[in-house]
N, C-alpha and C positions, 0 to 999 in steps of 0.2 A: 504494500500500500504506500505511496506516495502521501509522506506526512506533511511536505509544501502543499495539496491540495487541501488538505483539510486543515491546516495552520491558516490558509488562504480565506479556509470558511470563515473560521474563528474571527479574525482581522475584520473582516467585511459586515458583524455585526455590531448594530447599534447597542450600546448600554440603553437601558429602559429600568431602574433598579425601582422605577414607582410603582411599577409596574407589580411587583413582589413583592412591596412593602403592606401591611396586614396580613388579609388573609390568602392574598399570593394567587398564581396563576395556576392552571392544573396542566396536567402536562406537557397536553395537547393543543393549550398553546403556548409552551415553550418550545416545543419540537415543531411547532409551526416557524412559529419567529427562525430560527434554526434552517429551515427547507429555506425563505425565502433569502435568507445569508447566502446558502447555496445557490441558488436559482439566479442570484444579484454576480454570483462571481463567474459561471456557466458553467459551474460544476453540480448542477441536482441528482439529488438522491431518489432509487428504486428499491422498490423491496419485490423480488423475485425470485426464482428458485430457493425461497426458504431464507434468504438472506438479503441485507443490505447492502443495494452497490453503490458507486459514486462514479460522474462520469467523468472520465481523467481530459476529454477532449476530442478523444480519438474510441475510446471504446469503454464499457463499464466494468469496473473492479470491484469486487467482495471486499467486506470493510466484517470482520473478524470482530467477535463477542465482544472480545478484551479491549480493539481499538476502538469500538463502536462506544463502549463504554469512556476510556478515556477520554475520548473526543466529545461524548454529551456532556461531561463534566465540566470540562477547560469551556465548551461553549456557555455553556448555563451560568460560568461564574464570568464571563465577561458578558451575559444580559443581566443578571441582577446584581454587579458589584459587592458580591460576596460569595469570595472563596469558600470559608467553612461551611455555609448552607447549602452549597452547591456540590460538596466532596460529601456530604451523609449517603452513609448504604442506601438506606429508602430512593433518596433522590434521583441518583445514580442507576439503582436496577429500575424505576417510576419510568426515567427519561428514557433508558436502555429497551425497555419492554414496549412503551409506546410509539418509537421511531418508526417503526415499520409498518404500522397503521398510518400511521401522519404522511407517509412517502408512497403510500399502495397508490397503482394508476391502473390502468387497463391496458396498459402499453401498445394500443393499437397505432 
């Protein structure tokens, strides 16, 4: 996986931390906000064959549990401006679990 693409998502997202302050956002649209970073850099994410791809440019790559994870995290704490809320297990498998619902398309 090409970690400049998805360092590239991360970068391209706005801070919005009002957004999370109270009773917060659910996760589906933090994983939205998230697609439309991707979508803004032209690199969007699919969810098919079972898994999350991302598209490099040229062709779509599987984006692996571990890095899918990682990457919603580091995302998540540059839209709400906080790192420790954004690194809780909950949070992390919440955003991990719902990505690929957020990303499903019909790929026609």
């Amino acid at each position: 996986m090409s970690i400049s693409i998805l360092n590239g998502i991360i970068n391209a997202i706005n801070k919005k931390p009002s957004l999370f302050q109270g009773k917060g956002a659910g996760y589906n649209m933090i994983c939205a906000e998230i697609q439309q970073a991707a979508f803004s850099t032209g690199h969007p994410f699919v969810y098919f064959d079972g898994c999350v791809h991302v598209f490099t440019g040229s062709h779509w790559e599987q984006i692996d549990e571990y890095e899918l994870k990682v990457f919603v995290k580091e995302a998540f704490a540059k839209l709400c401006g906080d790192y420790v809320s954004a690194s809780k297990k909950e949070t992390v498998n919440g955003l991990a679990s719902q990505m690929p619902y957020t990303v499903m398309s019909l790929n026609v």
